[in-house]
C-alpha positions in Angstrom: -4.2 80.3 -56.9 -1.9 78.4 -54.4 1.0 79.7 -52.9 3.1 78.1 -50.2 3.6 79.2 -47.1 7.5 81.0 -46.9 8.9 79.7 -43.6 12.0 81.4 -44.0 10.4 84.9 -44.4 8.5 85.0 -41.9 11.2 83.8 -39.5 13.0 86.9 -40.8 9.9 89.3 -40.1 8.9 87.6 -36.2 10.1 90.0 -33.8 7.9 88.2 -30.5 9.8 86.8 -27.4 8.3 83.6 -27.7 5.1 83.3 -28.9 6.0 81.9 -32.8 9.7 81.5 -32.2 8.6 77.1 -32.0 7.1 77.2 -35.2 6.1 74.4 -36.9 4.8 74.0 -40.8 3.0 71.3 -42.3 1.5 71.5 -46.2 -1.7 69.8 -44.9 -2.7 68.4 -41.4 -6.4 66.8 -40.8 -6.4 69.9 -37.6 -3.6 71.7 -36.2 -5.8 72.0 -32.6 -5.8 68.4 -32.8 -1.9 68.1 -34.1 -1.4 69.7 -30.9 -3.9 68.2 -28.5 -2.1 65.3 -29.2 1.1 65.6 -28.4 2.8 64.5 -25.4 3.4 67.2 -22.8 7.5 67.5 -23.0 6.9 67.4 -27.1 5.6 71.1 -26.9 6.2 74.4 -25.1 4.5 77.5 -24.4 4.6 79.6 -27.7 4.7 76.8 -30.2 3.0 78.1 -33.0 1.7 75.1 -35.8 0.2 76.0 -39.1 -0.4 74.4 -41.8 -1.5 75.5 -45.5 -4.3 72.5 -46.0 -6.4 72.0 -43.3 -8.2 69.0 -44.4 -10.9 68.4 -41.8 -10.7 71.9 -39.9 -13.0 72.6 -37.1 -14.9 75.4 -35.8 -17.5 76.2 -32.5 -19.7 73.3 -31.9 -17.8 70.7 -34.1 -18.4 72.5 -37.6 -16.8 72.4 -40.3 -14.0 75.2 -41.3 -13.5 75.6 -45.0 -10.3 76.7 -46.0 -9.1 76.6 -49.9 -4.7 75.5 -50.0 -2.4 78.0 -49.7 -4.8 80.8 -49.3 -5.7 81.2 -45.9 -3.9 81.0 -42.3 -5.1 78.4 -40.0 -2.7 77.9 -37.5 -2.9 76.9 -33.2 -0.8 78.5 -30.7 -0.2 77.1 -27.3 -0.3 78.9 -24.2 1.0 77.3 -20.9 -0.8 79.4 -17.9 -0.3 79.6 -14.2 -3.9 80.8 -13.9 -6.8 78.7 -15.0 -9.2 81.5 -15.0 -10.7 83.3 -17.9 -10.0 81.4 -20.7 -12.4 82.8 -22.8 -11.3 86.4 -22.0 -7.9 85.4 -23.8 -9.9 84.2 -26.8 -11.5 87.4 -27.4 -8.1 89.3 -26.6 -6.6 87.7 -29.8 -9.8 88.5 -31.6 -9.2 91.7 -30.3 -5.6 91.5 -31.6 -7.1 90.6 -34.8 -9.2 93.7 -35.2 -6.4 95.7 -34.4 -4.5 94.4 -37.2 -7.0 94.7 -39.6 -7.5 98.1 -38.7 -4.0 99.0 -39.2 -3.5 97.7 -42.4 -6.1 99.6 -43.2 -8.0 96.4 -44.1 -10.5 96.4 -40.7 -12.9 99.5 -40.2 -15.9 97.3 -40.2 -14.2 94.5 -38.0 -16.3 93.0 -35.1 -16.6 90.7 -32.7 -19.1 88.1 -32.9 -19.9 86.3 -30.2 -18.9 83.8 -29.4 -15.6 82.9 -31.5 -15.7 84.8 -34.8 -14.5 87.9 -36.5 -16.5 89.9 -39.1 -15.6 91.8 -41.6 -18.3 94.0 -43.7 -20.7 91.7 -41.5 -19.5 89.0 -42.9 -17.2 85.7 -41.5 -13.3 86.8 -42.0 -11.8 84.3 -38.9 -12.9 81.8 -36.3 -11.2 81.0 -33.2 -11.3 77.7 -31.7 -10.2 77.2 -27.5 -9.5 73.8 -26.3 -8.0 72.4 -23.2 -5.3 69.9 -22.4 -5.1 68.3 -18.2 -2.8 66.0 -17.1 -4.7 64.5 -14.5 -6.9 67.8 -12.5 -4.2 70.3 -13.4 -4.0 72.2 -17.1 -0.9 71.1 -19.2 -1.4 73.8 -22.2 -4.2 76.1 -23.7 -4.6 75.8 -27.3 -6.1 78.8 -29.7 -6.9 77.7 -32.9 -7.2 80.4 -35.4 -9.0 80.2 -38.9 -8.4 83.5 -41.0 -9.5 84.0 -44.8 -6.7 85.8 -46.5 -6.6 85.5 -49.8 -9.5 83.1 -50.4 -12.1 84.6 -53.2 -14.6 81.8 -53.3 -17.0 80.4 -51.1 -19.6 77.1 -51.7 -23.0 78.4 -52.3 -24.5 78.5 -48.8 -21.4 80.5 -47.6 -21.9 83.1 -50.2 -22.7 86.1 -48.6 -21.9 85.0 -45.1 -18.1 84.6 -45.2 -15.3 86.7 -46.6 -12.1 87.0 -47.1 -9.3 89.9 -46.7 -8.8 90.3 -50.4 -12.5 89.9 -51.2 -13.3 93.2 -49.0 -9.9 95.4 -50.0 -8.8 93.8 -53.7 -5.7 93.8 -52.7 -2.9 90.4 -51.9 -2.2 90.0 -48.4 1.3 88.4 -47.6 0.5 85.8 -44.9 3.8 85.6 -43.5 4.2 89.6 -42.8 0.3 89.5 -41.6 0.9 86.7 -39.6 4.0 88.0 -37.9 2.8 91.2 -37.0 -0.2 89.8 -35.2 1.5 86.9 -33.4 3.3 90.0 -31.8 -0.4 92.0 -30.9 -1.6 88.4 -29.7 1.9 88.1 -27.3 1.3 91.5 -26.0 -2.5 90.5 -24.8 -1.4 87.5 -23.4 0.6 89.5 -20.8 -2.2 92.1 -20.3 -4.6 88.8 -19.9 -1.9 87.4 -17.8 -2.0 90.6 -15.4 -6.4 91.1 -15.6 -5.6 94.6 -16.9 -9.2 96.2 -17.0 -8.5 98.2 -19.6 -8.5 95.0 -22.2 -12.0 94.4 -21.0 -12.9 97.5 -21.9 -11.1 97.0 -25.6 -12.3 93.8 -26.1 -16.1 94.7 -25.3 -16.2 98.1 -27.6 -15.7 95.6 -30.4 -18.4 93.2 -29.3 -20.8 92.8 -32.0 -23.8 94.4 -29.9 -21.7 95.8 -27.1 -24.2 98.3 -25.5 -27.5 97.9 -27.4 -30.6 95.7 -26.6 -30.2 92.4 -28.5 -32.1 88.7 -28.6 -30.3 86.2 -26.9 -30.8 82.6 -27.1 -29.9 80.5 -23.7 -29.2 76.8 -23.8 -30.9 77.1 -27.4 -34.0 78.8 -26.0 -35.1 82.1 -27.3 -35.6 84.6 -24.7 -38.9 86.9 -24.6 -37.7 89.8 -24.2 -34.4 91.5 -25.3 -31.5 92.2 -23.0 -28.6 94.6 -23.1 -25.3 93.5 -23.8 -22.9 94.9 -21.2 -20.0 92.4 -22.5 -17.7 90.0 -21.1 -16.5 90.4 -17.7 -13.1 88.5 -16.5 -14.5 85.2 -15.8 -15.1 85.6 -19.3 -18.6 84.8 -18.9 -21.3 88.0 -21.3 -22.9 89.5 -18.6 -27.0 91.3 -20.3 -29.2 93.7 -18.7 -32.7 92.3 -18.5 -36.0 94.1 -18.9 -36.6 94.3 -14.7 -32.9 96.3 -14.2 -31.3 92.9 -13.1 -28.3 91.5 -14.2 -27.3 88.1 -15.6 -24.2 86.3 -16.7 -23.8 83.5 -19.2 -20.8 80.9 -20.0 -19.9 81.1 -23.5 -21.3 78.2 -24.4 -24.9 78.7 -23.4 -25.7 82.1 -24.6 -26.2 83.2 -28.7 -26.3 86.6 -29.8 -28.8 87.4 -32.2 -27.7 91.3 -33.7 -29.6 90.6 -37.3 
């Protein structure tokens, strides 16, 4: 089943300052990360919100491939304008912490996690990926874009996703309205932008309790190399970079793009 995105109600239900109140809908765009990379720097603003209802060649980590059925899912990017060009990734994880939260509220999220990098699991299986990306004019940032891939309603998956991803409906039985979903966490998502904004420590903490792994000896992979021994995951500090524990007591800190977390 296909069911088009209401505009008009969820413009009723936003209650954010900014972040949503640009909103932009398309019925199908080839990315909206890409809709937005590409715009010229006086065409958007800091809280433009684009989704779109087909995603036709969505992205995810490492340049693979989102699946998303029409009409079923939200897959949207939100722009974020800065001051401070430190600790990107931190704000990913904040609105994957955001996420979480809104899971959890509805009821819908007592086995949400984090999965490091960029993804959200539900039951331990794929509910969301987030996607950062980067737009300079010259050396200085010109907007921060978080993509955002959440299965909703979806009940389907190809055969080699079986069993790996999931959906909202899939794990409760129940419809999710997107629009009343999505509204409610664009305003979780504004408020840990302005914790992000102000390096409260206390969103550190949050985001690592929900870190798939937080706390326990795991196998990590580094630059695609599979370490000996395991390490301890301490969790992200505010550089954003996952800080382990190795076997001799000393500490180490990885980017998020060299180190894998392997929790199976």
């Amino acid at each position: 089943m296909s069911d088009t995105f209401d505009v008009s109600v969820f413009n009723r239900k936003l209650t954010t300052r900014w972040l949503g109140q640009e909103f932009r809908y398309f019925t199908s765009l080839p990315s909206t990360n890409t809709y937005v990379k590409e715009l010229d720097a006086e065409e958007v603003e800091q809280g433009t919100v684009v989704l779109t209802d087909n995603q036709l060649s969505g992205r995810a980590q490492y340049d693979r491939k989102w699946e998303s059925r029409p009409g079923q899912n939200l897959t949207f990017s939100m722009v974020f304008k800065p001051r401070d060009t430190e600790g990107f990734h931190v704000l990913t994880m904040a609105c994957a912490l955001a996420l979480i939260e809104q899971l959890k509220d509805a009821g819908q999220g007592a086995c949400a996690q984090i999965k490091w990098p960029n993804d959200v699991l539900l039951n331990d299986k794929k509910v969301a990926g987030l996607l950062t990306e980067t737009v300079f004019l010259g050396n200085k940032l010109d907007r921060l874009i978080i993509g955002i891939g959440l299965n909703v309603n979806q009940q389907s998956y190809r055969a080699e996703l079986a069993g790996k991803a999931t959906s909202i409906r899939l794990e409760t039985n129940q419809q999710v309205s997107r629009e009343d979903f999505l509204s409610h966490l664009l305003n979780r998502i504004e408020y840990k932008y302005h914790l992000w904004r102000r390096k409260q420590s206390d969103l550190l903490r949050q985001v690592n309790r929900e870190i798939d792994g937080y706390g326990k000896w795991v196998d990590i992979t580094i630059d695609g190399q599979k370490k000996d021994d395991p390490c301890k995951l301490l969790g992200v500090n505010e550089s954003g970079r996952l800080v382990v524990l190795n076997k001799e007591g000393g500490l180490e800190s990885f980017s998020y793009e060299q180190i894998r977390v392997i929790t199976d």
